[in-house]
Short mmCIF file of the C-alpha atoms (twelve columns), coordinates in Angstrom:
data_MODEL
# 
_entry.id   MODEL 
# 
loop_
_atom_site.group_PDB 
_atom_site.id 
_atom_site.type_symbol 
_atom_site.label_atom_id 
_atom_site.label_alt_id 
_atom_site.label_comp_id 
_atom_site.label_asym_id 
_atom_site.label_seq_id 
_atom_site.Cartn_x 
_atom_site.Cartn_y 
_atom_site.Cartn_z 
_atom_site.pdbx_PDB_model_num 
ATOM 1   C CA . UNK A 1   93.702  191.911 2.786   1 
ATOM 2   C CA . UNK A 2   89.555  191.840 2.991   1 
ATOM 3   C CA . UNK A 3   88.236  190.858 6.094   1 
ATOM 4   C CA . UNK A 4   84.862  189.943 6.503   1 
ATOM 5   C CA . UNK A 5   82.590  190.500 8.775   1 
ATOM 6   C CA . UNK A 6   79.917  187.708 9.653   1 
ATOM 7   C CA . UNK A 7   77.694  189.632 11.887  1 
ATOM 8   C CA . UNK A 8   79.822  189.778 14.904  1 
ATOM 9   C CA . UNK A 9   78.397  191.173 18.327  1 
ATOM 10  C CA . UNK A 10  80.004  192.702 21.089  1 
ATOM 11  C CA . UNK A 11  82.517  195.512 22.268  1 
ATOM 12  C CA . UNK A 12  85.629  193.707 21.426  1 
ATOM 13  C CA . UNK A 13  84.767  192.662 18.163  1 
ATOM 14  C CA . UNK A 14  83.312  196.238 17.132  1 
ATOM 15  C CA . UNK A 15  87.174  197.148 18.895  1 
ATOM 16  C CA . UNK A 16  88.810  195.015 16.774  1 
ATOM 17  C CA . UNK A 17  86.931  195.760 13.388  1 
ATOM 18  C CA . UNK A 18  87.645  199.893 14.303  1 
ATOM 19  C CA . UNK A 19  91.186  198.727 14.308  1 
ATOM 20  C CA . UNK A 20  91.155  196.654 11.289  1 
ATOM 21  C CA . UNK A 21  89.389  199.632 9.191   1 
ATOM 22  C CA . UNK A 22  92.155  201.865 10.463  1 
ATOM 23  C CA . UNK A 23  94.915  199.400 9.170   1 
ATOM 24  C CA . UNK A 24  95.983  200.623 5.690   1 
ATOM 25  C CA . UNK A 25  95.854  197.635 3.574   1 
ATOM 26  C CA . UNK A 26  92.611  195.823 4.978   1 
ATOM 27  C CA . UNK A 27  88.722  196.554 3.626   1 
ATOM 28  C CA . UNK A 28  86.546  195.395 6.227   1 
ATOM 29  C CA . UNK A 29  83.324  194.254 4.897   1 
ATOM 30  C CA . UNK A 30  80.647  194.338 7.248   1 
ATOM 31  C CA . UNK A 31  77.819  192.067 6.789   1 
ATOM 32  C CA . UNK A 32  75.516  192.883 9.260   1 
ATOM 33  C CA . UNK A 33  74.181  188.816 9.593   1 
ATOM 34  C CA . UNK A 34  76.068  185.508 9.581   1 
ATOM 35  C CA . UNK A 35  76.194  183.860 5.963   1 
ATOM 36  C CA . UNK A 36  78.413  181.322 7.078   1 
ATOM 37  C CA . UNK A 37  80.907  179.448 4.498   1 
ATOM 38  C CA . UNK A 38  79.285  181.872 2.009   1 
ATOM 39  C CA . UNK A 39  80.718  184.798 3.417   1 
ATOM 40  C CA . UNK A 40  84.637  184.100 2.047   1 
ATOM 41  C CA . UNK A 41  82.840  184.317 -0.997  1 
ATOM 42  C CA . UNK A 42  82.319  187.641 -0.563  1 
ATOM 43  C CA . UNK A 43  86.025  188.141 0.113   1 
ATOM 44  C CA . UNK A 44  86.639  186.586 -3.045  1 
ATOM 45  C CA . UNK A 45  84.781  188.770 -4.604  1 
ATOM 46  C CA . UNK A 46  85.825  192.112 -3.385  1 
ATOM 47  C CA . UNK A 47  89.308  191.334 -3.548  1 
ATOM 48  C CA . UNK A 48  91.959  191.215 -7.761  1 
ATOM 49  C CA . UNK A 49  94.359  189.268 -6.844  1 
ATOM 50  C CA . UNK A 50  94.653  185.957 -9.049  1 
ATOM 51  C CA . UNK A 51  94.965  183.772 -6.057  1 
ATOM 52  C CA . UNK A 52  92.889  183.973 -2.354  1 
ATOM 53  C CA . UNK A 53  93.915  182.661 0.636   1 
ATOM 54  C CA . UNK A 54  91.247  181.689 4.002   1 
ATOM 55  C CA . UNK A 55  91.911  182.301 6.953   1 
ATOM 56  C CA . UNK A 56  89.409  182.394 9.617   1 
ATOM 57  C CA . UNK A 57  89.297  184.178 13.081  1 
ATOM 58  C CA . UNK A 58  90.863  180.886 14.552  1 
ATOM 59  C CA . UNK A 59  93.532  180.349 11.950  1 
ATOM 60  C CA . UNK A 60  96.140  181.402 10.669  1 
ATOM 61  C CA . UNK A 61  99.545  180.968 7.805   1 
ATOM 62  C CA . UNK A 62  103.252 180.044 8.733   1 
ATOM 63  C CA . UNK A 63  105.760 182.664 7.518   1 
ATOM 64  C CA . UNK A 64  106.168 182.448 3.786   1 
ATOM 65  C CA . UNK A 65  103.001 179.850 3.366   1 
ATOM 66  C CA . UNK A 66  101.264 182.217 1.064   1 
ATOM 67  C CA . UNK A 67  104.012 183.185 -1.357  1 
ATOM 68  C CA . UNK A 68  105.125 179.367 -2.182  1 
ATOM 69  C CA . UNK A 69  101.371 178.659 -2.591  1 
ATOM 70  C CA . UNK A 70  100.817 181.474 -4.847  1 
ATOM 71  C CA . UNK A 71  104.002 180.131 -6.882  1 
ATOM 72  C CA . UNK A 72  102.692 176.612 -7.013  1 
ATOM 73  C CA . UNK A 73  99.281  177.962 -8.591  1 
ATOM 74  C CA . UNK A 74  101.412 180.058 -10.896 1 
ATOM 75  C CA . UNK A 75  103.876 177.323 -12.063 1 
ATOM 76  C CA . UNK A 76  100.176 174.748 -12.498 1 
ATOM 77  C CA . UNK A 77  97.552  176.417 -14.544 1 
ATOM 78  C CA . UNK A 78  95.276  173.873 -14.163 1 
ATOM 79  C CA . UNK A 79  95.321  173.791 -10.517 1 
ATOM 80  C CA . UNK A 80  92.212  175.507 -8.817  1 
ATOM 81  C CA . UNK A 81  92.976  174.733 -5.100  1 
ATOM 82  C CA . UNK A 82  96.137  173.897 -3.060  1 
ATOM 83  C CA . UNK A 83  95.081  172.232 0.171   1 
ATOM 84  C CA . UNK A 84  97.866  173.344 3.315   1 
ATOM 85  C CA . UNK A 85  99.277  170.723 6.213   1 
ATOM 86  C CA . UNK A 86  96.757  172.063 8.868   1 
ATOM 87  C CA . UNK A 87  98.407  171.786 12.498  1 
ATOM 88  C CA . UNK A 88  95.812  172.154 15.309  1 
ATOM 89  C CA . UNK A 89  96.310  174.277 18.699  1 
ATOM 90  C CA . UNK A 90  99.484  175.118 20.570  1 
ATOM 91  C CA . UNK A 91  100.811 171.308 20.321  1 
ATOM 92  C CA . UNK A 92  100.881 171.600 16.989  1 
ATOM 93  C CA . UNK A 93  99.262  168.104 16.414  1 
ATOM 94  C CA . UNK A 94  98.058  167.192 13.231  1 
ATOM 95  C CA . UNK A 95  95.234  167.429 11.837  1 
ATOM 96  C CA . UNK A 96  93.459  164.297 11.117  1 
ATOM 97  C CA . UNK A 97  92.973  165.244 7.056   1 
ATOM 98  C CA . UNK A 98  96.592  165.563 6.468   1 
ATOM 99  C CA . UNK A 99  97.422  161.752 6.779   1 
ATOM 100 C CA . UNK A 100 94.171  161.073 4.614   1 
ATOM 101 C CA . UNK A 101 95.324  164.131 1.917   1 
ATOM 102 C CA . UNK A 102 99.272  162.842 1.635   1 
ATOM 103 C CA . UNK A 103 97.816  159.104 1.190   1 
ATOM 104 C CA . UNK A 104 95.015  159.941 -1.476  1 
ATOM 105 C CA . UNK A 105 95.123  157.006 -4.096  1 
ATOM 106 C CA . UNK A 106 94.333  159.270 -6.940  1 
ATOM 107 C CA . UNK A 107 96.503  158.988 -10.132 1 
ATOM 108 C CA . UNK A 108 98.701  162.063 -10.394 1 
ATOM 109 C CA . UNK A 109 101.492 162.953 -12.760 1 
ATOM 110 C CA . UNK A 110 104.942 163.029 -12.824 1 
ATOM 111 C CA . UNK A 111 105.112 167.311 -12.154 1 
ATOM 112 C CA . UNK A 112 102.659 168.062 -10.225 1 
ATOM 113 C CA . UNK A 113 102.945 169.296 -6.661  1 
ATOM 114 C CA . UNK A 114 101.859 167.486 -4.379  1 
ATOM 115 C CA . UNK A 115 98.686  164.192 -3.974  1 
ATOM 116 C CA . UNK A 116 95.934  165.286 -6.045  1 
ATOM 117 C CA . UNK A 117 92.597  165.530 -3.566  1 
ATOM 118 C CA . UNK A 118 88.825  165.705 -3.833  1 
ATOM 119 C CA . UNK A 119 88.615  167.584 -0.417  1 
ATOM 120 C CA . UNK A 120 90.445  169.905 2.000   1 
ATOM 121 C CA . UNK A 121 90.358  172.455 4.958   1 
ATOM 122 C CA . UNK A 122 88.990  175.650 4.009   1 
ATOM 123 C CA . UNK A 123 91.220  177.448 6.759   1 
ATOM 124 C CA . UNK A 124 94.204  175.828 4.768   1 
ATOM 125 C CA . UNK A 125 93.294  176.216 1.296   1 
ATOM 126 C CA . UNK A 126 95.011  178.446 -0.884  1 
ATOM 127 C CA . UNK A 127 92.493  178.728 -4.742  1 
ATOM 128 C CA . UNK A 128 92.560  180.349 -7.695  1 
ATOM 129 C CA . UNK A 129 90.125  182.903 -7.478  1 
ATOM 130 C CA . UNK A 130 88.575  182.680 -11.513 1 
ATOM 131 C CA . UNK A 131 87.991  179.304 -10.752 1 
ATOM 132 C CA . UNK A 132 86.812  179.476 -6.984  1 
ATOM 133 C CA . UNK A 133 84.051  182.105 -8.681  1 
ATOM 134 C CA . UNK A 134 83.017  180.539 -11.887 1 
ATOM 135 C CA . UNK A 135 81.573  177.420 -9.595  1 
ATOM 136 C CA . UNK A 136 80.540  179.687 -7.601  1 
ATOM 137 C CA . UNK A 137 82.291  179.507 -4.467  1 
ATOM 138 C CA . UNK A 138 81.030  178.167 -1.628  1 
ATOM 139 C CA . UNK A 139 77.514  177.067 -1.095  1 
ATOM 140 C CA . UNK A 140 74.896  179.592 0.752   1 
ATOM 141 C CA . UNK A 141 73.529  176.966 2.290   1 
ATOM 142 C CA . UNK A 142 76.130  174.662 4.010   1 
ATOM 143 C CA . UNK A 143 77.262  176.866 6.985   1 
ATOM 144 C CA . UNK A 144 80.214  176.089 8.719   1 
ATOM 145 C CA . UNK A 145 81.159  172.626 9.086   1 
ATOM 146 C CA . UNK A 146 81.670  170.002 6.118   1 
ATOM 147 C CA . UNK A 147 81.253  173.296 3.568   1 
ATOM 148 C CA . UNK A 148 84.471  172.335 1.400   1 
ATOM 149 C CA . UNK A 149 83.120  168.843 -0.144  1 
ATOM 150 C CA . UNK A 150 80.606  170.497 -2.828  1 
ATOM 151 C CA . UNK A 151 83.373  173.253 -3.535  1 
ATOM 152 C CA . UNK A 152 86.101  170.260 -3.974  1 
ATOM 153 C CA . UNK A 153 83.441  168.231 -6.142  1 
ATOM 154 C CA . UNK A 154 82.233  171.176 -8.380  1 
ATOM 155 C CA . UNK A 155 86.251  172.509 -9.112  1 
ATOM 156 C CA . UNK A 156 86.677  168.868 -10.066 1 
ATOM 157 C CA . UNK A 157 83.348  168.247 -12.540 1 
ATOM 158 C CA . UNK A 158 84.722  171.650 -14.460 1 
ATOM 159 C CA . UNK A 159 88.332  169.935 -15.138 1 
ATOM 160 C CA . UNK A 160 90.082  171.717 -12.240 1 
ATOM 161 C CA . UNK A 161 92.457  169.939 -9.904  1 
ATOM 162 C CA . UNK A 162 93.094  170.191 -6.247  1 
ATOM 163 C CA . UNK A 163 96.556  169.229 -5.374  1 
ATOM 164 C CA . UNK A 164 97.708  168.712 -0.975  1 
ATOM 165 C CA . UNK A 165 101.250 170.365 -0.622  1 
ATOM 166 C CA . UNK A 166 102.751 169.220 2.372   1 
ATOM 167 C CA . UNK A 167 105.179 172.083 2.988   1 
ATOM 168 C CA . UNK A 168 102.636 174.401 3.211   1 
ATOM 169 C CA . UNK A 169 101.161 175.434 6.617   1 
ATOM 170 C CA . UNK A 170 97.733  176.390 8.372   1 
ATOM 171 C CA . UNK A 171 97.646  177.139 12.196  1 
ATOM 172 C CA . UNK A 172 94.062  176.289 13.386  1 
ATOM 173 C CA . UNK A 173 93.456  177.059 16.955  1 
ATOM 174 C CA . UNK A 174 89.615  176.072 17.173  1 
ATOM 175 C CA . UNK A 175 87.798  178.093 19.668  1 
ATOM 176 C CA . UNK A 176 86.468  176.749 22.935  1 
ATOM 177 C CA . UNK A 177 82.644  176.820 24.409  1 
ATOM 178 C CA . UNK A 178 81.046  175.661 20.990  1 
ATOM 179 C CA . UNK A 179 78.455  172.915 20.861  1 
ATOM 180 C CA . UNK A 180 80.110  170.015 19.566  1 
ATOM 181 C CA . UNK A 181 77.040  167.711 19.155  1 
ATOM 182 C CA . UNK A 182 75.447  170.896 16.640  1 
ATOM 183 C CA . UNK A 183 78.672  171.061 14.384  1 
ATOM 184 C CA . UNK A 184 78.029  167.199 14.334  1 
ATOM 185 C CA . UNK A 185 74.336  167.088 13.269  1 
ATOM 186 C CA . UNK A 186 75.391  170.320 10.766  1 
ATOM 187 C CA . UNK A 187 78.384  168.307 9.663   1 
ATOM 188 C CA . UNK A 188 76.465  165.255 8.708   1 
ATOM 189 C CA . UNK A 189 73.445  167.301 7.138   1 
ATOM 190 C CA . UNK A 190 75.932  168.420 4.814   1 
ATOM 191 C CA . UNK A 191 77.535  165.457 3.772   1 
ATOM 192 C CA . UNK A 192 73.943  164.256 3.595   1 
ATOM 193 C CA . UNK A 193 73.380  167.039 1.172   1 
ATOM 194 C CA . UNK A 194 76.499  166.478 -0.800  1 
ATOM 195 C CA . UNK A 195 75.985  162.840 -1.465  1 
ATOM 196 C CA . UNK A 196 72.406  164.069 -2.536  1 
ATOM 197 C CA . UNK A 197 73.198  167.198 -4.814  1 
ATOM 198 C CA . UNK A 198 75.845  165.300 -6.536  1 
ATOM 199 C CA . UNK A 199 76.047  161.358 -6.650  1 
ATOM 200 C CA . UNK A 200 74.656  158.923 -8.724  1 
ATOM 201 C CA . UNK A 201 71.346  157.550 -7.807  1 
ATOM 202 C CA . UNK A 202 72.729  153.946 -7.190  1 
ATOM 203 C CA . UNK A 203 74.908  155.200 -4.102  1 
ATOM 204 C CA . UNK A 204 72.336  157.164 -2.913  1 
ATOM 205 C CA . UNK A 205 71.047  154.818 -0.587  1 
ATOM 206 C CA . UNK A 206 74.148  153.178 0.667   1 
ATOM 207 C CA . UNK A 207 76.290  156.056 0.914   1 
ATOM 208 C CA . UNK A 208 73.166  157.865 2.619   1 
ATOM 209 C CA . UNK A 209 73.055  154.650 5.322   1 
ATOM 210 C CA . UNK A 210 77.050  154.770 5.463   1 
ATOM 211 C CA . UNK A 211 76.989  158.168 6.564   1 
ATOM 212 C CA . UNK A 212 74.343  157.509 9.584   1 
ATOM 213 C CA . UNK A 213 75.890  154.442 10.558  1 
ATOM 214 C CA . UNK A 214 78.860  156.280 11.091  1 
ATOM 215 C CA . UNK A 215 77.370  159.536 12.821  1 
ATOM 216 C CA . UNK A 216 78.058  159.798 16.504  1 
ATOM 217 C CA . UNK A 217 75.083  158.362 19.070  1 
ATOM 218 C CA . UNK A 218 72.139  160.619 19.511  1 
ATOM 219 C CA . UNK A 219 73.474  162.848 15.994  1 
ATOM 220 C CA . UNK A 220 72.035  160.669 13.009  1 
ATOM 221 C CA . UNK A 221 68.302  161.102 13.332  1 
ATOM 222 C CA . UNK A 222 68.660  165.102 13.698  1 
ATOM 223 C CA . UNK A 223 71.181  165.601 11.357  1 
ATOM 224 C CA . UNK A 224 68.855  163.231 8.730   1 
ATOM 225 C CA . UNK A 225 65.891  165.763 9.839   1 
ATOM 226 C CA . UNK A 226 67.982  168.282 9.066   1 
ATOM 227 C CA . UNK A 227 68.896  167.069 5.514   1 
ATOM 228 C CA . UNK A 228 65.381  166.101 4.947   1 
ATOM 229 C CA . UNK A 229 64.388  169.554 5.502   1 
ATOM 230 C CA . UNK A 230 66.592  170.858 2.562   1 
ATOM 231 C CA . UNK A 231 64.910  168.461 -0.066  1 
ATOM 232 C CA . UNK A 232 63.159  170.330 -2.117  1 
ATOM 233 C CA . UNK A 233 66.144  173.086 -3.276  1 
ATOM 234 C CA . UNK A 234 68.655  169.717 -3.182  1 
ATOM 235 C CA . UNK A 235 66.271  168.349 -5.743  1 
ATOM 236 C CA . UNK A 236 66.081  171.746 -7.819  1 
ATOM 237 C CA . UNK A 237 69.921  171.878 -7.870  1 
ATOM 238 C CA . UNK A 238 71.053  168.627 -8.198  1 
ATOM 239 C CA . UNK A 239 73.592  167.888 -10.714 1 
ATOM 240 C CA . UNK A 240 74.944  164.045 -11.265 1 
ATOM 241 C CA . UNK A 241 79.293  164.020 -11.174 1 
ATOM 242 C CA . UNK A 242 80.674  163.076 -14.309 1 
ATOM 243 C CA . UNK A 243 81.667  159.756 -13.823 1 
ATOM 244 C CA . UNK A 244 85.314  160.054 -14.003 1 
ATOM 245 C CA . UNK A 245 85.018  162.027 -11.034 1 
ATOM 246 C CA . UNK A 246 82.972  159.338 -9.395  1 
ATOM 247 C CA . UNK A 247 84.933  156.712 -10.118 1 
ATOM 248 C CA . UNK A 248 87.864  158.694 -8.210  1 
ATOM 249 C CA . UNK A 249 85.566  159.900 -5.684  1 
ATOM 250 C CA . UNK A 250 84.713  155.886 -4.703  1 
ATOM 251 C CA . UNK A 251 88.681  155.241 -4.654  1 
ATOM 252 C CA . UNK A 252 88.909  157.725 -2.027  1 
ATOM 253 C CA . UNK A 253 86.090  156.273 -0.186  1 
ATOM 254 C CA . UNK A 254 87.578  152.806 -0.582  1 
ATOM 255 C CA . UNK A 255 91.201  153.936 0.707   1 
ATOM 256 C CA . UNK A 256 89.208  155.554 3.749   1 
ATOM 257 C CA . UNK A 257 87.289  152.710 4.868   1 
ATOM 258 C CA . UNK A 258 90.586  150.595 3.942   1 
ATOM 259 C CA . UNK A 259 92.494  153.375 6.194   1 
ATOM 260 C CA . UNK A 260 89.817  152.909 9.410   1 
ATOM 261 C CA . UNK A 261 90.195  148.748 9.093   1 
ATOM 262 C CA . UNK A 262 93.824  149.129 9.856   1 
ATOM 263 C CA . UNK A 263 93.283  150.843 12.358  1 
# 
């Protein structure tokens, strides 16, 4: 097990990380400053094993999660990413994402494991850890919060596939006391930016107006700020989908706006 460190403060987390360096079988990497989604790269990185599992410090895996996902990467070479049922706080509700992964309108064959996806939790994702690495992980600058959809895109554009297996299970226990309305404006600066760094230019502009329209009230204009901001490096590193994966990335937007008009 690596755990990382993203520049945690305070006695009980220097308590906790004495602990967790005394623990035979855990590295602690200690990173001094927070790098965000970033940092499980640096997980990845220090750890051999074929396959990584996330987990972060509000999460966690049922009993015998990890060993069925590791055999469903095993048994499917050309999966990259297996994407967990993700259960939220002591109720054990469901998470939103779930219903969206098990309905995902994306052809799949015959074998494989589960609804093949173009997005996931990344405190219920299970990946292969050549592939996770050779795309480079997750991206420096996303932070927490809507971090998984360049990840999900780029596995896809190199011929990986992401695959939701139901029977597979995440705890997530979110923590209390955060700002709600900044993981909102971060949340929709990043879908901002992944619309930008890797769509077409003829959805640019209505999948850019889609995503304010749909922003919560007093979010959209800050979280556009905050995109706008990142321009210049989104324009250095932007890199068009192939357009199969388009075409399947529009079906799942269709199916989702055809989901919320039922509702």
């Amino acid at each position: 097990m690596v755990v990382v460190d993203n520049g945690s403060r305070g006695a009980p987390a220097a308590a906790l990380l004495a602990e967790l360096e005394a623990t035979e079988g855990v590295d602690v990497v200690a990173l001094g400053r927070n790098l965000g989604a970033a940092a499980r790269t640096v997980g990845v990185r220090a750890i051999a094993t074929t396959s990584v599992a996330f987990a972060d410090d509000d999460s966690w895996w049922a009993p015998g999660a990890l060993a069925e996902a590791v055999a469903v990467l095993d048994a499917h070479p050309r999966l990259a990413l297996v994407a967990a049922r993700v259960l939220v706080g002591s109720d054990l509700r469901e998470d939103p994402v779930n219903a969206a992964m098990a309905a995902s309108p994306l052809a799949r064959r015959a074998d494989e494991p589960g609804p093949r996806v173009l997005g996931f939790v990344a405190c219920g994702a299970v990946v292969r850890r050549d592939a996770y690495l050779a795309v480079g992980g997750f991206h420096p600058r996303f932070g927490i919060g809507g971090e998984e959809e360049p990840l999900a895109l780029d596995l896809a554009a190199a011929g990986w596939e992401l695959a939701y297996v139901e029977r597979l299970v995440a705890h997530h226990h979110p923590a209390v006391g955060r700002d709600p309305a900044a993981r909102a404006r971060r949340q929709l600066r990043n879908a901002l930016w992944s619309a930008w760094l890797r769509r077409p230019r003829r959805v640019l502009g209505p999948r850019t107006l889609a995503l304010l329209r749909a922003a919560p009230r007093g979010v959209a204009a800050r979280g556009l700020g905050g995109a706008l901001r990142g321009l210049p490096w989104v324009l250095r590193e932007r890199r068009v989908l192939p357009h199969a994966i388009e075409r399947e990335l529009r079906l799942l937007e269709a199916s989702a706006r055809a989901a919320r008009a039922v509702r």
